[in-house]
Backbone as CSV, one residue per row, in Angstrom:
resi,resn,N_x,N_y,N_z,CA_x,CA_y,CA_z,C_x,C_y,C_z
1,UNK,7.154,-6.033,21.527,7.072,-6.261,20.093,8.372,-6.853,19.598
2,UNK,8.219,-7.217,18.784,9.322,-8.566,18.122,10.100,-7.036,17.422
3,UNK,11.947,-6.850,17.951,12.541,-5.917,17.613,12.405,-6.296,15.952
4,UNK,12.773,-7.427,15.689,13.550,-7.294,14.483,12.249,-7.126,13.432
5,UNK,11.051,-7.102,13.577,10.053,-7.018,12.942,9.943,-5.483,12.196
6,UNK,9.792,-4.730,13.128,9.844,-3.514,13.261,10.746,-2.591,12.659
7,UNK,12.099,-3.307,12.769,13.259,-2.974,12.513,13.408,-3.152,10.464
8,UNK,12.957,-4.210,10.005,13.074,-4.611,9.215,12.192,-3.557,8.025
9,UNK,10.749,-3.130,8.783,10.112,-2.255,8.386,10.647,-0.752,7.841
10,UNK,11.473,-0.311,9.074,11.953,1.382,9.047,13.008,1.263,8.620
11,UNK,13.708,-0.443,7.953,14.502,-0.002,6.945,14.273,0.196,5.967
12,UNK,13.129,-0.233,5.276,12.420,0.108,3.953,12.342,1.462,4.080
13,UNK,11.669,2.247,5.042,10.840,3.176,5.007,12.231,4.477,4.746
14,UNK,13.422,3.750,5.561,14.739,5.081,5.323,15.168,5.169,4.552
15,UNK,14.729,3.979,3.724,15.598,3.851,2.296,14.824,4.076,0.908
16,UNK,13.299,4.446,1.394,13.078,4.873,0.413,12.499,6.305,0.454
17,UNK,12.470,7.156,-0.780,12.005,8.705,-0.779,11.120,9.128,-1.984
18,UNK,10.706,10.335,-1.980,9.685,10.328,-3.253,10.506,10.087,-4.865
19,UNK,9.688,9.666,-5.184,10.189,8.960,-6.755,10.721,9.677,-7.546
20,UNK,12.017,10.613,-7.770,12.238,10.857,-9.004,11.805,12.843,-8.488
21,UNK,11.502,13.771,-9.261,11.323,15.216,-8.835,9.736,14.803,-9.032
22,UNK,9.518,16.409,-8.123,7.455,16.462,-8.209,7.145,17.022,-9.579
23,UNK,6.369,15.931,-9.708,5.062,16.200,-10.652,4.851,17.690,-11.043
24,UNK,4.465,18.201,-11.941,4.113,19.516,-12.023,2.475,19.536,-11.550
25,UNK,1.652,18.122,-11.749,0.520,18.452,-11.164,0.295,18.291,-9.518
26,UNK,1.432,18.488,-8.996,1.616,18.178,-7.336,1.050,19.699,-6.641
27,UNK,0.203,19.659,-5.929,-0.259,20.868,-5.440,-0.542,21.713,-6.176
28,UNK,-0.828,23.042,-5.435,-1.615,24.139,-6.536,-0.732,25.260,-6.373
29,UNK,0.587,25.267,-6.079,1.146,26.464,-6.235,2.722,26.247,-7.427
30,UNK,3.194,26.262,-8.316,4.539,25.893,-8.546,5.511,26.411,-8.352
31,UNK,5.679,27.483,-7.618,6.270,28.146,-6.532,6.823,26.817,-6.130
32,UNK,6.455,26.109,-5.257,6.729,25.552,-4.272,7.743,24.363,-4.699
33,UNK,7.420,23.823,-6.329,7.786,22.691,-6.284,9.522,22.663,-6.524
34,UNK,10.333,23.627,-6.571,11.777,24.094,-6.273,12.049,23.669,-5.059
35,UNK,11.215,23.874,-4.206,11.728,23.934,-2.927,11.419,22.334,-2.371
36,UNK,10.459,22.052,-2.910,10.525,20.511,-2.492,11.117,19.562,-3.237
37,UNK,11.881,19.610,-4.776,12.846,18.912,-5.231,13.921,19.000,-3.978
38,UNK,14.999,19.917,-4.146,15.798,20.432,-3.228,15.675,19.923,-1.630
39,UNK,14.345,19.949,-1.474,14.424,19.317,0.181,14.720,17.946,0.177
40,UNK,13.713,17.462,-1.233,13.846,15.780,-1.223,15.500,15.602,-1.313
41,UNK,15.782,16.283,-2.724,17.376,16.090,-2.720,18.562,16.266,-1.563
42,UNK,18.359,17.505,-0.489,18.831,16.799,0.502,18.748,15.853,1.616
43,UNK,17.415,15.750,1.895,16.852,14.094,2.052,17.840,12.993,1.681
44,UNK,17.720,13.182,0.933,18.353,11.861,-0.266,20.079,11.771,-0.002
45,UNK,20.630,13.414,0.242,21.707,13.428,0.651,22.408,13.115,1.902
46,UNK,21.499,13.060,2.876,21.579,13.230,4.494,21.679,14.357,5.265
47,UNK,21.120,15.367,4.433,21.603,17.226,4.613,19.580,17.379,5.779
48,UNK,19.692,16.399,6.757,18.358,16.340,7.228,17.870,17.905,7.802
49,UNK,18.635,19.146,8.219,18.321,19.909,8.353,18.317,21.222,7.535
50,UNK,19.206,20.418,6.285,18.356,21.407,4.967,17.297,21.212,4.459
51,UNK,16.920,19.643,4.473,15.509,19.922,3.648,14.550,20.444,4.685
52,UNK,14.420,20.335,5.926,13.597,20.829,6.943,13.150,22.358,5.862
53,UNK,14.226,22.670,6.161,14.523,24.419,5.655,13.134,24.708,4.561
54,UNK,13.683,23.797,3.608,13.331,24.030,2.225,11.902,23.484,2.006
55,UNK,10.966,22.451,2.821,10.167,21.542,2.694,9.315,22.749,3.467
56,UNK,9.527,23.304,4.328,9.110,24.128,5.426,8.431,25.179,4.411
57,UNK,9.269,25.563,3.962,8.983,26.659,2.764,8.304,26.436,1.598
58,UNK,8.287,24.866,1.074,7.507,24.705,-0.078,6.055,24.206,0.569
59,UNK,5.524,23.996,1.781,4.407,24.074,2.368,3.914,25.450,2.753
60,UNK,4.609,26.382,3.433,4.534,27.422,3.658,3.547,27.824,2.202
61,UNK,4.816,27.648,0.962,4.089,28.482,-0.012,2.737,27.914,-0.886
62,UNK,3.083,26.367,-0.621,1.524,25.780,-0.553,1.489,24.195,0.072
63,UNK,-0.089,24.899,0.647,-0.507,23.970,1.711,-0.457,22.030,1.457
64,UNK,-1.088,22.485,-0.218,-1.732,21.099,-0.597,-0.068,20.795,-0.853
65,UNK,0.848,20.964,-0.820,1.947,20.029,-1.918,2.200,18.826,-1.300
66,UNK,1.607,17.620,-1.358,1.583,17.048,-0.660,3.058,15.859,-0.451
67,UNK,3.883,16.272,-2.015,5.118,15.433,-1.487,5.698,16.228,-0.717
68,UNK,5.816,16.881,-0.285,6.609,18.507,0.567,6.508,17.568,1.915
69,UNK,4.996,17.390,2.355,4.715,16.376,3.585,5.173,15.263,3.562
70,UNK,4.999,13.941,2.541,5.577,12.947,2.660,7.260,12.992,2.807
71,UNK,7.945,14.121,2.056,9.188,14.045,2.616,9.898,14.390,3.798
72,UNK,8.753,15.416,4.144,9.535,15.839,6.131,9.141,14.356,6.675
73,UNK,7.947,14.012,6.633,7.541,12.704,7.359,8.501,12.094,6.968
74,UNK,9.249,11.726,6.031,10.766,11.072,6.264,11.399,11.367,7.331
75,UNK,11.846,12.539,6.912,12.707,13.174,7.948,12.527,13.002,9.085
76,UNK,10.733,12.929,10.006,10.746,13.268,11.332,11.202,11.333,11.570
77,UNK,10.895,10.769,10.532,10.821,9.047,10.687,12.332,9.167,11.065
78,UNK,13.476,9.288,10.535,14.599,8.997,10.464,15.222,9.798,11.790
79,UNK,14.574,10.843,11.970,14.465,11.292,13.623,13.915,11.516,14.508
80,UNK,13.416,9.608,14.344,12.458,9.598,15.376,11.389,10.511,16.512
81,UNK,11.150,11.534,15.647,9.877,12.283,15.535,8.752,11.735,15.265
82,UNK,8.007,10.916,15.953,7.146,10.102,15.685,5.713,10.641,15.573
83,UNK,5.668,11.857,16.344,3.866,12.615,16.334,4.015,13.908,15.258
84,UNK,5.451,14.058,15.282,5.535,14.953,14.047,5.357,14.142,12.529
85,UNK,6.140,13.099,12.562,5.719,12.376,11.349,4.199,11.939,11.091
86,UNK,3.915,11.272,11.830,2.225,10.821,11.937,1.380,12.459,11.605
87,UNK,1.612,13.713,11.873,0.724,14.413,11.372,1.098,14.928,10.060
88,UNK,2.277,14.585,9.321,2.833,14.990,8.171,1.811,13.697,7.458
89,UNK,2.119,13.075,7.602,2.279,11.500,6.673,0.181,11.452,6.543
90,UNK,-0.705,11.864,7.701,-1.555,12.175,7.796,-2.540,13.312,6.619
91,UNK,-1.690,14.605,6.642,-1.721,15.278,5.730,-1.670,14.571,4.438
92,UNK,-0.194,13.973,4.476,-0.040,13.414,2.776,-1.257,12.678,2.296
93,UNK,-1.419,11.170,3.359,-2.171,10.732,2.834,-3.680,11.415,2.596
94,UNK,-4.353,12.649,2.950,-5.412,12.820,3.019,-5.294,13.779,1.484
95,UNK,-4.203,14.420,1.029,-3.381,14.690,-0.082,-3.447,13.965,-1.583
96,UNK,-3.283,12.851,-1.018,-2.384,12.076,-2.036,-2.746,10.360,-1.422
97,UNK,-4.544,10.050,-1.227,-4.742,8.769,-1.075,-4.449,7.460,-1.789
98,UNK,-3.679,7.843,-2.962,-3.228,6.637,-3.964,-2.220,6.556,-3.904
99,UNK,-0.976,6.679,-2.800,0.546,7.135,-3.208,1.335,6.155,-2.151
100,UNK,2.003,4.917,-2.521,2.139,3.778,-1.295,2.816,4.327,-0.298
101,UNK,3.857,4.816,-1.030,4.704,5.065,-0.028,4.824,6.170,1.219
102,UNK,3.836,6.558,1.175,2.600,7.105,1.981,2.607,6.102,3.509
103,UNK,1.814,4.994,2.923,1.345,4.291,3.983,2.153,3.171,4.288
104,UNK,3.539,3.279,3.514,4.213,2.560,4.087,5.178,3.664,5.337
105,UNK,5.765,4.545,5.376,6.052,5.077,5.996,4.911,5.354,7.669
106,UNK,3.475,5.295,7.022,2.705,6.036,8.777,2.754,3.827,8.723
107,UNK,2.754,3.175,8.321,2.885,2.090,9.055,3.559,1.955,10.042
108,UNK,4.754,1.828,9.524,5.933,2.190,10.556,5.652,3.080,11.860
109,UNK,5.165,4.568,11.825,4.738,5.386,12.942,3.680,4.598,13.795
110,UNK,2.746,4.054,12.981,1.860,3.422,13.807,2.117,1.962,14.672
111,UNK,2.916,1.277,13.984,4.188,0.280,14.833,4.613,0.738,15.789
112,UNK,5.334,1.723,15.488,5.682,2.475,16.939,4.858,2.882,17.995
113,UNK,3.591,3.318,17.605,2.957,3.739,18.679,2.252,2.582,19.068
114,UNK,2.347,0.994,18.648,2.064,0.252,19.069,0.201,-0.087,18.475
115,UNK,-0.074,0.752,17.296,-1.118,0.692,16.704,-2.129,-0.400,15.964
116,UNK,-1.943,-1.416,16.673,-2.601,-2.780,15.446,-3.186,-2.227,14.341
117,UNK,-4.538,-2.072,14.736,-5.531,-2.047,13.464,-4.832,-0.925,12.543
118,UNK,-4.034,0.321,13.040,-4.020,1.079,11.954,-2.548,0.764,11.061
119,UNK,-1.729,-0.145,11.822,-0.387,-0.489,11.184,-0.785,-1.316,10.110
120,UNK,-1.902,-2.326,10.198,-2.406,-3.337,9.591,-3.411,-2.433,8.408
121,UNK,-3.635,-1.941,8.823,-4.879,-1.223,7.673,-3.910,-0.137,6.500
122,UNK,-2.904,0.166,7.211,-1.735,1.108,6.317,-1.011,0.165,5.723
123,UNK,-0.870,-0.756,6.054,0.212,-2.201,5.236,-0.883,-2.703,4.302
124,UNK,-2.291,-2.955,4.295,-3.305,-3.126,3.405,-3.076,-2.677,2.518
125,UNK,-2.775,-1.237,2.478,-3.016,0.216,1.770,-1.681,-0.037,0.912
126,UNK,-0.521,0.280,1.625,0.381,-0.127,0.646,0.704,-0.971,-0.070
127,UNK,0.522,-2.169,0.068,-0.085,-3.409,-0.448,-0.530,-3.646,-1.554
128,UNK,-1.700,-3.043,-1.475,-2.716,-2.587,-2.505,-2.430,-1.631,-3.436
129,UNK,-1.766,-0.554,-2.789,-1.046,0.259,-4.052,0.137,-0.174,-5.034
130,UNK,1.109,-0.561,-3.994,2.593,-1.119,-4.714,2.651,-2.441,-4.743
131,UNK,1.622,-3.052,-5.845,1.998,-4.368,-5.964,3.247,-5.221,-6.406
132,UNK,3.896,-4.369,-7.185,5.759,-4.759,-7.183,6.878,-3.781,-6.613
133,UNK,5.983,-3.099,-5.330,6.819,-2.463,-4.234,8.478,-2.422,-4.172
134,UNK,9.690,-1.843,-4.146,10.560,-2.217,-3.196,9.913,-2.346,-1.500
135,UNK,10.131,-3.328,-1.019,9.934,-3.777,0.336,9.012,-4.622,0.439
136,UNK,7.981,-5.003,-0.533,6.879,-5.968,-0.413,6.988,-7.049,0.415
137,UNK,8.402,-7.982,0.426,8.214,-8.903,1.128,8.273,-8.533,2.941
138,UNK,9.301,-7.312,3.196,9.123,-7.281,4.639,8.336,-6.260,5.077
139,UNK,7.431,-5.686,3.751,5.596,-5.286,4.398,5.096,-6.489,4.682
140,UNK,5.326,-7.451,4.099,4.327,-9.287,4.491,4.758,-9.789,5.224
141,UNK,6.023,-9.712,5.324,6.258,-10.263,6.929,5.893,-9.629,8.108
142,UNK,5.657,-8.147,8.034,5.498,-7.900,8.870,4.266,-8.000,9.479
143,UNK,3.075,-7.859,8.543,1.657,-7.678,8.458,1.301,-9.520,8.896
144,UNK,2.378,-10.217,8.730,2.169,-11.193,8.988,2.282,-11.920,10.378
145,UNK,3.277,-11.082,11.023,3.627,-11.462,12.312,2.657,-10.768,13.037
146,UNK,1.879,-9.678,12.851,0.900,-9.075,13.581,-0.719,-9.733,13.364
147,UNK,-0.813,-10.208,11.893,-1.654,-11.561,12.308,-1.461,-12.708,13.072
148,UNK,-0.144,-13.081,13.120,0.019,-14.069,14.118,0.426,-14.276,15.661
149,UNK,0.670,-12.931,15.363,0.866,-13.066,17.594,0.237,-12.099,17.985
150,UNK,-0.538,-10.770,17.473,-1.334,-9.895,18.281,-2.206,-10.799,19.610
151,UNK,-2.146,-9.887,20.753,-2.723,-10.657,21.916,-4.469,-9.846,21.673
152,UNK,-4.602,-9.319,20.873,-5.796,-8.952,20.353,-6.817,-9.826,19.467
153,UNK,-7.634,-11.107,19.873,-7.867,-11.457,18.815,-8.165,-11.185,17.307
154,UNK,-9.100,-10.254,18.069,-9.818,-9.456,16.686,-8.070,-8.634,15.518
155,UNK,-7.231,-8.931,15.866,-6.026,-8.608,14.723,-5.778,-10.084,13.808
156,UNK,-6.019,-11.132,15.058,-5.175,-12.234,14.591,-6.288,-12.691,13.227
157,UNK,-5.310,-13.791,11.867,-6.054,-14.025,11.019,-4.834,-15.224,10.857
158,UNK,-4.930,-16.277,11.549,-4.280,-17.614,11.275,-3.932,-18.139,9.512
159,UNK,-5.043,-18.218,8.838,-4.768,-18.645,7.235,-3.983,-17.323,6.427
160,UNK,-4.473,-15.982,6.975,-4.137,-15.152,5.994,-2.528,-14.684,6.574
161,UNK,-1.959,-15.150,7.478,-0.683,-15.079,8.274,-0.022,-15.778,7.281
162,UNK,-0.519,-16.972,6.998,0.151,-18.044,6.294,0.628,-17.535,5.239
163,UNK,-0.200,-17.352,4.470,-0.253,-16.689,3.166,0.557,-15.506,2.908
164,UNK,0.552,-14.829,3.761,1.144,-13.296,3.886,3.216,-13.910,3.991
165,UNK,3.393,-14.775,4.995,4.911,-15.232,5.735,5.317,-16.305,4.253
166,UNK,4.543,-17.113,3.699,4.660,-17.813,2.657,5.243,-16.844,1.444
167,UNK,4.327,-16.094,0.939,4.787,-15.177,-0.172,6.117,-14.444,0.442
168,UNK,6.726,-14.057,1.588,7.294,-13.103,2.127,8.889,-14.193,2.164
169,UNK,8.604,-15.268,2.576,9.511,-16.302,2.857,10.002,-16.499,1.021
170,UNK,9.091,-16.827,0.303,9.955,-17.384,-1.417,10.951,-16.042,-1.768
171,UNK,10.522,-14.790,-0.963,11.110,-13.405,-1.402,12.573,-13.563,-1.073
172,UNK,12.274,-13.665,0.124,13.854,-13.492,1.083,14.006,-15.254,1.627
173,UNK,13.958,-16.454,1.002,14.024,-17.584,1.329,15.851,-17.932,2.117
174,UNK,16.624,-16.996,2.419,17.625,-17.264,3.284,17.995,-16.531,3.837
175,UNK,16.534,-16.453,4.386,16.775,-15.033,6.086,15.672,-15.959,6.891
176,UNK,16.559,-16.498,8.053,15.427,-17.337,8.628,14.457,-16.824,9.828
177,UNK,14.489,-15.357,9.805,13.735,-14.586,10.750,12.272,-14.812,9.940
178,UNK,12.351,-14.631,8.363,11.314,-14.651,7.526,11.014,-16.452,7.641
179,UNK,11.232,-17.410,7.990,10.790,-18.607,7.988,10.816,-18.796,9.479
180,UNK,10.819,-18.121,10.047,10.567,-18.458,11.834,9.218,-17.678,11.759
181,UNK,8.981,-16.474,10.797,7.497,-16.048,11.280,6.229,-16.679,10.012
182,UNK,6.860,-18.048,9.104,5.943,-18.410,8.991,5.543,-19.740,9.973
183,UNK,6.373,-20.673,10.982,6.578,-21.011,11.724,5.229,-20.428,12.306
184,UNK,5.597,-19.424,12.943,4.805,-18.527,13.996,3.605,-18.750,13.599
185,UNK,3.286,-18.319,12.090,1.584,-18.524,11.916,1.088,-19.948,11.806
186,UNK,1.785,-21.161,11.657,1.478,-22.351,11.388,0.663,-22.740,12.774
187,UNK,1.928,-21.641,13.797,1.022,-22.603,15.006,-0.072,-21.260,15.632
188,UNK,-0.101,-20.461,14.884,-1.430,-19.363,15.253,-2.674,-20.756,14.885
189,UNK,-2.880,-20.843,13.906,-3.579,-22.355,13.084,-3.784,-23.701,13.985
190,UNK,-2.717,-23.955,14.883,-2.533,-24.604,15.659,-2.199,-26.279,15.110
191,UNK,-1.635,-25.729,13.744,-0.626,-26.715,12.997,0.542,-26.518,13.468
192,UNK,0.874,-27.561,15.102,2.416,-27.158,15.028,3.510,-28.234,14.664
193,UNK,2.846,-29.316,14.086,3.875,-29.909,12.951,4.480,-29.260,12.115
194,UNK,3.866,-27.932,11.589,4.136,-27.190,10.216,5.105,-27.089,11.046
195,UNK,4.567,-25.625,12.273,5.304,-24.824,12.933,6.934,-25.189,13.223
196,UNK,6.936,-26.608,14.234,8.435,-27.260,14.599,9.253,-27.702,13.061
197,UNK,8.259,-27.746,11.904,9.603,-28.281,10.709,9.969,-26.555,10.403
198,UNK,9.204,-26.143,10.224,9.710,-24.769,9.502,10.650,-24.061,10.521
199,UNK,10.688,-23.920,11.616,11.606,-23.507,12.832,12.360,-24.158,12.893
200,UNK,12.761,-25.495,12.980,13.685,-26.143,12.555,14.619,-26.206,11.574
201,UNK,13.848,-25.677,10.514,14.594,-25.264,9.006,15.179,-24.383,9.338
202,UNK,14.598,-23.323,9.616,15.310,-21.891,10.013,16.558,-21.911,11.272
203,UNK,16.453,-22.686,12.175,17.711,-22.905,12.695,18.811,-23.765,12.107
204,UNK,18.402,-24.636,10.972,19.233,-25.083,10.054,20.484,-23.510,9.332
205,UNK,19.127,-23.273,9.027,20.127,-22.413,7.838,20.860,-21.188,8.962
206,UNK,20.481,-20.994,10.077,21.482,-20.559,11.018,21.223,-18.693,10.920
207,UNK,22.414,-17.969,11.699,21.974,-16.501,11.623,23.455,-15.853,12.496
208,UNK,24.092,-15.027,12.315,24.888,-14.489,12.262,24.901,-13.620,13.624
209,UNK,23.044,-13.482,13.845,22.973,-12.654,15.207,22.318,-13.664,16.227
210,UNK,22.728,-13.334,17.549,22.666,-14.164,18.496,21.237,-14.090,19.126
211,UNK,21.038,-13.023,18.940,19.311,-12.033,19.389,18.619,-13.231,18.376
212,UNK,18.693,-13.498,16.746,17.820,-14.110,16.147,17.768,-15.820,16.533
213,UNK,19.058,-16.140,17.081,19.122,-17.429,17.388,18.416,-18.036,18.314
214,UNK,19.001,-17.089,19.554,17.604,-17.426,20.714,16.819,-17.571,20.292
215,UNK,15.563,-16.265,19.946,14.380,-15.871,19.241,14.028,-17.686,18.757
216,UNK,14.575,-18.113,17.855,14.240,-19.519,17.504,13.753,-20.402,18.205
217,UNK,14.990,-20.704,18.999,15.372,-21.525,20.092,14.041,-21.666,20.865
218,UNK,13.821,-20.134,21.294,12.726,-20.389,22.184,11.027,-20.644,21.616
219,UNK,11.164,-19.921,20.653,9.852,-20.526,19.552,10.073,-22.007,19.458
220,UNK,10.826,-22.604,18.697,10.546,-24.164,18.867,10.247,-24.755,19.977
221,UNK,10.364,-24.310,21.185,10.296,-24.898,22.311,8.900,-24.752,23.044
222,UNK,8.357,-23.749,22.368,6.875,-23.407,22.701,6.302,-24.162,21.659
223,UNK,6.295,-24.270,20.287,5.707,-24.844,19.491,5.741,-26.411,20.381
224,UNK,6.719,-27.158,20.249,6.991,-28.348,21.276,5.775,-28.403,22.266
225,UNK,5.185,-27.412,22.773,4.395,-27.901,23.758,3.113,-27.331,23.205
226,UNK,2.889,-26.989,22.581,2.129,-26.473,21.730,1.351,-25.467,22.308
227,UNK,2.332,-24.537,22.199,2.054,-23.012,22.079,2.493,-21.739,21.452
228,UNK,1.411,-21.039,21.020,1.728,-20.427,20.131,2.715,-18.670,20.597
229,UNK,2.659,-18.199,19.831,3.395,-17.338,19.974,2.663,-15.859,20.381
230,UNK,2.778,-14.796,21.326,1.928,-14.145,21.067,3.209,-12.532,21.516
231,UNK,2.738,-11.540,21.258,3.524,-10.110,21.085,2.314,-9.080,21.880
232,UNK,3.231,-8.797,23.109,2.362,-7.773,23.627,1.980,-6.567,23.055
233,UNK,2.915,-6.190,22.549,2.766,-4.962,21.356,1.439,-4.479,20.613
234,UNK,1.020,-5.790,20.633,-0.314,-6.145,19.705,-1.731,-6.018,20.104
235,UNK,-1.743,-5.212,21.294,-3.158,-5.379,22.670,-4.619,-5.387,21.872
């Protein structure tokens, strides 16, 4: 799987936490919701094995609270607890099916476990919820690169790649990782005129890391013969 794809994702996901304190209509006990301010707040602090403490306890004292879950599922995310997060984030969402940042976080888990359809169906989800998101554009890039190189057909979606790396590219228009993966979908399409100008652009505007430079390098050179790009990750 394309590191920096991935990477770009679970920085959204560390950097963001539940919105502000819980709701008073959050679960059915208010007992609990002390203990899950406080967990979020050390969350928020980097105190990762106090909120354990405290999140532990505001589930304990009720089941449904469902930001209590979305915030350990931080936690297990940020330590790489990946089957612990996926059954937190699971909970939440079955909790709390309208809440993005929900499904932007089990995206990420499901990336990791190398999940197409369900990374793609959770990036839908968030999508759909947080239409002026923090992270929107590198949820679209990402959702975009998994339309365009899954070795799964049934993931790939050539036009809607476009569309997805296009909107994602005007966001972040001088990060050329984001214009190398609309590149990528031009020649999913098997437009690789698009593909070689837009990769070309993007090695124009250049990159600071040597990992992203290659990465280019060798995409234009496949586009050149006209081939597309594909990510085992993606089965």
């Amino acid at each position: 799987m394309r590191f920096l794809a991935l990477t770009s994702l679970l920085c959204i996901a560390t950097t963001m936490s539940v919105r502000g304190e819980v709701p008073v209509y959050a679960g059915e006990n208010k007992a609990a919701i002390p203990f899950t301010n406080s967990g979020t707040a050390k969350l928020k602090n980097g105190d990762d094995a106090g909120a354990i403490v405290d999140l532990n306890r505001a589930i304990q004292l009720d089941p449904a609270m469902w930001p209590a879950y979305l915030a350990r599922g931080q936690v297990f995310v940020k330590q790489r607890k990946w089957s612990l997060a996926l059954e937190d984030l699971n909970t939440a969402a079955q909790l709390k099916p309208d809440f993005d940042q929900i499904f932007v976080f089990r995206a990420v888990v499901h990336a990791h476990f190398h999940h197409g359809a369900a990374t793609l169906a959770d990036l839908d989800k968030a999508l759909a919820l947080g239409q002026e998101s923090k992270g929107r554009a590198e949820m679209l890039n990402m959702r975009a690169w998994i339309r365009a190189t899954a070795t799964d057909p049934g993931l790939r979606d050539g036009p809607q790649a476009i569309a997805d790396a296009t909107e994602a590219y005007k966001a972040k228009n001088d990060a050329p990782e984001y214009l190398d993966t609309l590149a990528v979908a031009y020649a999913e399409t098997g437009d690789f005129n698009s593909a070689i100008r837009f990769e070309e652009e993007a090695l124009h505007i250049g990159s600071t890391s040597n990992e992203i430079t290659k990465q280019l390098r060798e995409h234009l050179a496949a586009f050149k013969q006209h081939r597309p790009i594909r990510d085992n990750a993606w089965k």
